[in-house]
C-alpha positions as CSV (number, residue, x, y, z in Angstrom):
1,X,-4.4,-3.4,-22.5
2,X,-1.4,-3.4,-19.6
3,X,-0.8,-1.3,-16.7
4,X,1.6,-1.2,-13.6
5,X,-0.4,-1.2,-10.8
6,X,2.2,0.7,-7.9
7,X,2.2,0.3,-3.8
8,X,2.1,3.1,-1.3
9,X,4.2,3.8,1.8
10,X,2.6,4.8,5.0
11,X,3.8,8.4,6.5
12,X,3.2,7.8,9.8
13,X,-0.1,6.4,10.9
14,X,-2.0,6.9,14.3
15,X,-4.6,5.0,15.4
16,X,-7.0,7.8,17.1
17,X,-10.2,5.8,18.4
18,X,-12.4,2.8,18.2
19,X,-15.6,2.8,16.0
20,X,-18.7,0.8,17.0
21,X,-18.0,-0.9,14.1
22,X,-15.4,-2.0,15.7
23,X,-12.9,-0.6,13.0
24,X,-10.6,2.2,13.6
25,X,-10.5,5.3,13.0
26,X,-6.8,6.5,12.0
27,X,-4.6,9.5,10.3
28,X,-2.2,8.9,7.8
29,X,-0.1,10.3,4.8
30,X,-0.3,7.6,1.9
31,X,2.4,8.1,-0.7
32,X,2.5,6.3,-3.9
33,X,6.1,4.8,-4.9
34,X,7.3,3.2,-8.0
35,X,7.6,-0.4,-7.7
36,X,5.0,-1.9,-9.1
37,X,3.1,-5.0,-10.6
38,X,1.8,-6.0,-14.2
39,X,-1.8,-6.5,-15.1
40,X,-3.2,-7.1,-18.3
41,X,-6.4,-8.1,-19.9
42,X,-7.0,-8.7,-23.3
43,X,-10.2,-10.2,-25.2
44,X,-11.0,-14.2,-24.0
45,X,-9.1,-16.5,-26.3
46,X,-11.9,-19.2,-25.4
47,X,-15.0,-17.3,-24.8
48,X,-14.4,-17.0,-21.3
49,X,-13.1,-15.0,-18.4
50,X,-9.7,-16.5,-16.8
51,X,-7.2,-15.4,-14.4
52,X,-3.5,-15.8,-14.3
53,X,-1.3,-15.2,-12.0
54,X,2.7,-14.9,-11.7
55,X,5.5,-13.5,-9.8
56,X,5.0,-13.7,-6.1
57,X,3.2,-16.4,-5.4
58,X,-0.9,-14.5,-3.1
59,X,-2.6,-17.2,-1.1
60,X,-6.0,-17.6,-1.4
61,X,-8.2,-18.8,-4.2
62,X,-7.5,-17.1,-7.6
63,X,-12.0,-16.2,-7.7
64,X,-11.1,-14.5,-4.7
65,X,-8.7,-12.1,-5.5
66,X,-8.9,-8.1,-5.5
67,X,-8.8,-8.4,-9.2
68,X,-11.5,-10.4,-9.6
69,X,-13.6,-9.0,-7.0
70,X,-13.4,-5.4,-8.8
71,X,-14.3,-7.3,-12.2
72,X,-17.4,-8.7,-10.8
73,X,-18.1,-5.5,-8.9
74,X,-18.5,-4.1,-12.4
75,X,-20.3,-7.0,-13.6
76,X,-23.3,-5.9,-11.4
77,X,-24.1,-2.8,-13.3
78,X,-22.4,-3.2,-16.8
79,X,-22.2,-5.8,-19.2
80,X,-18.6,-6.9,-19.6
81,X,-16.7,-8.8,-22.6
82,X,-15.1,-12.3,-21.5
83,X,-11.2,-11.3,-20.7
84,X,-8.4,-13.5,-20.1
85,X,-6.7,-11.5,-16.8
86,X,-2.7,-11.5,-15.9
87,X,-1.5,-10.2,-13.4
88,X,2.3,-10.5,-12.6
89,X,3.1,-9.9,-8.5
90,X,6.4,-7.8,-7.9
91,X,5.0,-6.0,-4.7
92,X,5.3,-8.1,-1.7
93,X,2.0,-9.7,-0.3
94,X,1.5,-9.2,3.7
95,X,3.8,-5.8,3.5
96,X,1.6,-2.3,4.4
97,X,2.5,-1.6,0.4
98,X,-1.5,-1.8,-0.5
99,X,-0.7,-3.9,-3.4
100,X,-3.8,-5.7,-3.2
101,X,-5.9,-2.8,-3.2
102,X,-4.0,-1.3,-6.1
103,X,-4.4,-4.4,-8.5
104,X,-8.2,-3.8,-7.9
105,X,-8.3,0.1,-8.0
106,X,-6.0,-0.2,-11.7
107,X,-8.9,-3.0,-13.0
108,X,-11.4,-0.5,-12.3
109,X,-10.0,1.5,-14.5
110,X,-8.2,-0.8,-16.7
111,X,-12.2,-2.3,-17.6
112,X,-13.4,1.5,-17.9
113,X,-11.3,1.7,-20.8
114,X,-11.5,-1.5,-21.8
115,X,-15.2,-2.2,-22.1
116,X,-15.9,2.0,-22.8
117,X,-18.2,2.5,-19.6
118,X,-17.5,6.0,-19.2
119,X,-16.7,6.3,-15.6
120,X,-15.6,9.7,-14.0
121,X,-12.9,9.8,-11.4
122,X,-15.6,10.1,-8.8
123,X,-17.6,7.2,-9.5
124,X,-14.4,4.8,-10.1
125,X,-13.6,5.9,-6.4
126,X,-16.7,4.7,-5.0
127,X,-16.5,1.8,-6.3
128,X,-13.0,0.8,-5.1
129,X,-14.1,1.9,-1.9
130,X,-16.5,-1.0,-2.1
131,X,-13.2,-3.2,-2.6
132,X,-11.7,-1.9,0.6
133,X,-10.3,1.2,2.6
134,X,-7.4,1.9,0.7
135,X,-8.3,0.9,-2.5
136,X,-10.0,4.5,-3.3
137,X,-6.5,5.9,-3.0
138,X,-5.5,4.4,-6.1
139,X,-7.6,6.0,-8.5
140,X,-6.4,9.3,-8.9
141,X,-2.8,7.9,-6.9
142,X,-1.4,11.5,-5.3
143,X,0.1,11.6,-1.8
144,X,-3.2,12.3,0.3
145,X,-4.0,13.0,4.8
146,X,-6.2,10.1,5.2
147,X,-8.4,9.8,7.5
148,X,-11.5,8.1,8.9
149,X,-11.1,3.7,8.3
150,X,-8.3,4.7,5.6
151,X,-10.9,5.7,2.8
152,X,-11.2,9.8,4.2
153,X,-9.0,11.6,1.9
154,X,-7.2,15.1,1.4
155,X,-4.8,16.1,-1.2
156,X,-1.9,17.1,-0.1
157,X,1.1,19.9,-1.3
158,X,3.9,17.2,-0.7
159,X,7.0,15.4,-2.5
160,X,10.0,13.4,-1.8
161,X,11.3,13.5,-5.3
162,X,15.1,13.5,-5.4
163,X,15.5,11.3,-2.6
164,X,15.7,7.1,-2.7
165,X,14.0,4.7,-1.2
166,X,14.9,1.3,0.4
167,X,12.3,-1.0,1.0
168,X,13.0,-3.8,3.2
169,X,10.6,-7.1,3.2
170,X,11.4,-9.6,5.9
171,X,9.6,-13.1,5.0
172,X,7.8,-12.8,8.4
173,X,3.7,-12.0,8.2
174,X,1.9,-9.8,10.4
175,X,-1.8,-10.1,10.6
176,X,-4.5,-7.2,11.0
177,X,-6.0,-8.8,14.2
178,X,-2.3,-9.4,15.4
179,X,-0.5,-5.6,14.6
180,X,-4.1,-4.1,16.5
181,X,-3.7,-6.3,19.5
182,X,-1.9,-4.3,21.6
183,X,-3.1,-0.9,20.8
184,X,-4.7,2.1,22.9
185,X,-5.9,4.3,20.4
186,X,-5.0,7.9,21.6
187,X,-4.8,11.0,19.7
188,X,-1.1,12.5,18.6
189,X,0.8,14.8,19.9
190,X,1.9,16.6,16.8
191,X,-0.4,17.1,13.3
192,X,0.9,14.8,10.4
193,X,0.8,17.0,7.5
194,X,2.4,19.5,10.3
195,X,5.1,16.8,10.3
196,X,5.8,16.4,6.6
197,X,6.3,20.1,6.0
198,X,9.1,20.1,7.6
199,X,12.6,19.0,7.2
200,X,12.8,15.3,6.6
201,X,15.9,14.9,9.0
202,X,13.5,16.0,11.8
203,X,10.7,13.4,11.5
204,X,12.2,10.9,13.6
205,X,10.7,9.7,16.9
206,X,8.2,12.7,15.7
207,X,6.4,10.6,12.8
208,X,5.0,7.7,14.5
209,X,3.4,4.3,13.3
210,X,1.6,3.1,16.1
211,X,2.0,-0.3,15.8
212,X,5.3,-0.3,15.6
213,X,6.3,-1.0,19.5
214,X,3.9,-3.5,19.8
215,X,4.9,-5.4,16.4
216,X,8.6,-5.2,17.4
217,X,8.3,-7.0,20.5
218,X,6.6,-10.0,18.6
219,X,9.2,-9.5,16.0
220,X,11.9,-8.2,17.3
221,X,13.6,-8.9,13.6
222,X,11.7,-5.9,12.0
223,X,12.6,-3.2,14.5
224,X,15.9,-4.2,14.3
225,X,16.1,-3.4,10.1
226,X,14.4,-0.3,11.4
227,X,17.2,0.8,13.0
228,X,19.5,-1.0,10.7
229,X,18.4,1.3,8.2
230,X,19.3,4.3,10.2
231,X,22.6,3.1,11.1
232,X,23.4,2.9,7.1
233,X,22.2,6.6,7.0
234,X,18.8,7.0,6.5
235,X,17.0,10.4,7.1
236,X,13.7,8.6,8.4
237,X,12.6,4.9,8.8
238,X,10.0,3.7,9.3
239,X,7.2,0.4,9.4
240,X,4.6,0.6,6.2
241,X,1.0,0.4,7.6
242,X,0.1,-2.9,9.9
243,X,2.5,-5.1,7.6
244,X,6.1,-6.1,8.4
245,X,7.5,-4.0,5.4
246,X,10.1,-1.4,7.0
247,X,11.5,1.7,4.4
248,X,14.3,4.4,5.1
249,X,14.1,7.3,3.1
250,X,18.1,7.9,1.8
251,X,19.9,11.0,-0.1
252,X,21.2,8.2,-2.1
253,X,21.7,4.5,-2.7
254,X,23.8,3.2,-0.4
255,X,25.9,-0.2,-0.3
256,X,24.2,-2.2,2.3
257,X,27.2,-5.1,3.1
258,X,24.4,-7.7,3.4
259,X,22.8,-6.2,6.2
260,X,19.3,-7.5,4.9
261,X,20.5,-10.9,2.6
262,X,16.9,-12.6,4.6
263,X,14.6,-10.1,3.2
264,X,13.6,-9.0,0.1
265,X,15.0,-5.8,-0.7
266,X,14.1,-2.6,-3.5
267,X,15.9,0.2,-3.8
268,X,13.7,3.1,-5.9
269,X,14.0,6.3,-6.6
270,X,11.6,8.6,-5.6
């Protein structure tokens, strides 16, 4: 069995307040997008679960990745055939994309077919939210207002098909801890899904990623493909999430001139 586990773009994100968890409590739109891995599982050839991985090289121990983790999440409550796992990276690591999440939510339900447990929708959510924040979001994989840690959400009446998006990865990594150093959580000015609803040639400097001023003065290198992409004619632009991932939103594809030949670069229709 094979599926194409997608990423997500972040519609502007605010960070409204700190937790006593010491989390944060944020808004956001999360918008699936087609570029996408490839993750398979089929019956153990040997007798015994394995894990291969391809593509984009994901540090960290294989036992340890979102994949697994979801496997062995199931493990706990159901008994599982032996499956030899692949999983093929095409979505950048590091980026605000949530591929990581999405590989996990897509096992979930890749092993709900597979091994005929019989999860509803609901359940497989609560589960990935075990997996982390975002991960929920994958399950059912519609543009939703999230709020809360990530993992609050709301459907929402909202498309961008027609237009195309460029996705722009710089090989430059931006950690959690580092993206939420400088920030002083406040609460916005304008609603979100307010924002959305209207024209897409008026979101800018009204749909806001908070850590986007502090993250382009440590890497000055991603606001300026920001603003690259506006100067090749983008309606919006924007930084995905905490990551170093920066997208414009385009009526169509546009020849670039090698603006971006130090980054990774997609160019999808949405």
């Amino acid at each position: 069995m094979i599926c194409f586990p997608n990423a997500k773009i972040n519609l502007g994100l605010n960070i409204i307040s700190k937790r006593p968890d010491n989390y944060h409590n944020i808004e956001t739109v999360f918008y699936p997008i087609n570029l996408c891995d490839a993750l398979e599982i089929v019956p153990a050839k040997d007798g015994k679960t394995t894990f291969t991985q391809t593509g984009i090289p994901i540090a960290g121990e294989p036992e340890k990745n979102l994949v697994m983790k979801a496997l062995n999440l199931l493990k706990t409550q159901f008994e599982i055939p032996e499956i030899d796992i692949y999983l093929r990276k095409n979505i950048p690591f590091g980026a605000g994309l949530g591929g990581g999440s999405s590989n996990a939510a897509f096992m979930l339900k890749l092993v709900n077919d597979f091994a005929n447990l019989q999860l509803t929708t609901k359940q497989l959510e609560e589960y990935a939210s075990q997996i982390g924040a975002d991960c929920a979001f994958f399950i059912q994989n519609q543009p939703v207002f999230a709020e809360g840690i990530g993992n609050i959400f709301t459907p929402t009446e909202f498309s961008l098909k027609g237009y195309y998006l460029c996705l722009i990865k710089p090989d430059i990594h931006v950690s959690t801890q580092e993206a939420y150093a400088g920030i002083k959580p406040q609460q916005p000015t304008e609603s979100i899904t307010k924002i959305i609803q209207s024209p897409i040639n008026t979101w800018k400097n009204r749909l806001i990623n908070d850590f986007e001023a502090g993250i382009f003065t440590q890497h000055p290198r991603i606001g300026e493909i920001k603003q690259q992409l506006y100067e090749l004619g983008a309606f919006y632009a924007s930084m995905s999430g905490s990551g170093s991932s920066v997208f414009g939103i385009f009526e169509e594809e546009k020849t670039n001139k090698n603006l971006f030949s130090d980054c990774l670069e997609y160019w999808i229709q949405l």
